[in-house]
Residue, then its C-alpha position, 0 to 999 in steps of 0.5 A: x840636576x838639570x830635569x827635562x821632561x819627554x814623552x813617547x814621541x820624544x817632544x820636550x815637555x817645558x811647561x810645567x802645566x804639561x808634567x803629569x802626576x806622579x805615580x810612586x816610582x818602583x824599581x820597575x821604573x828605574x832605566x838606567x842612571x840617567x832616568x828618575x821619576x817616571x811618570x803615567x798620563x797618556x803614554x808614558x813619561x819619564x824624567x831625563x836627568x842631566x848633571x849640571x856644570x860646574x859650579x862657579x867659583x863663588x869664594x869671589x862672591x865673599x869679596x864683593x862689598x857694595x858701598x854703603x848708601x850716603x847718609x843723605x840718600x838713606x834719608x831720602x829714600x826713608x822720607x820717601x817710602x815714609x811718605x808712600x806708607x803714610x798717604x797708601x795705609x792712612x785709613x787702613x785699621x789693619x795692623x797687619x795691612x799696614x805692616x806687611x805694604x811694600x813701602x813699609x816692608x822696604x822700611x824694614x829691608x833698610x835695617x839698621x840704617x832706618x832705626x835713627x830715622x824711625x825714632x825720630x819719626x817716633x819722637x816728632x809724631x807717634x805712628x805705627x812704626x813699632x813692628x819695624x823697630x821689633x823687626x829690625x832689632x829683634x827686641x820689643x821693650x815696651x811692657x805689656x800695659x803700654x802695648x797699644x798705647x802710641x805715645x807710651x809705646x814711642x816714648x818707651x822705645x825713644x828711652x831704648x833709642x837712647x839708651x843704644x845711641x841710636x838718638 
């Protein structure tokens, strides 16, 4: 449903700044089907309910495939948010800084199309691209003695790589 907001002198209310706190509705409250919540601050308001359209027609939406990113621009666009990442959080000593800058986090929104290319950022120089990996393919192979250990930690994930032909 479709909400509006009015007060006594019947002006629309759309800032949400401008609803009041709720006071819990009692059957008092209630006018009609077409009232919900009312609402005390300065005069009485109540919300106006309206039912929404129809709905569109979303079993066209089910069709709709968007054409997968050539292998080439995939690449690119990885080099590039690598390079964003690299150069924005060199410094940073935060996992979770380093995880959660946007360049990385587009990494991870890349899915498995990223998986080749990080392995092979793994392979050519260790960095922290572990949680992507743990992200995008749900699993962390690396046992608990290795954790923190960056080449023990790339070469076990190099092995998984292999292992699931993604190298």
């Amino acid at each position: 449903m479709i909400c509006s907001v009015k007060n006594d002198s019947s002006e629309l209310l759309s800032d949400p700044e401008d609803v009041p706190v709720q006071k819990p509705a009692t059957s008092d409250d209630v006018r009609g089907e077409e009232t919900g919540f009312s609402y005390e601050r300065e005069g009485r308001l109540s919300w106006q309910q309206t039912e929404f359209p129809e709905a569109p027609d979303v079993s066209k939406v089910a069709e709709f495939r968007s054409e997968p990113m050539p292998r080439r621009q995939l690449r690119e666009r990885f080099e590039a948010l690598a390079r964003t990442w690299r150069n924005e959080c060199r410094f940073s000593s935060s996992m979770t800084e380093i995880a959660m800058h946007p360049a990385y986090q587009q990494i991870i929104g890349m899915g498995r199309d990223a998986v080749e290319f990080l392995l092979q950022e793994l392979d050519r120089q260790p960095d922290h691209w572990f949680w992507a990996l743990c992200a995008i393919t749900g699993e962390d192979p690396v046992p608990p003695e290795d954790k923190g250990d960056l080449a023990a930690m790339a070469k076990v994930w190099l092995h998984w790589g292999k292992e699931h032909h993604y190298v």
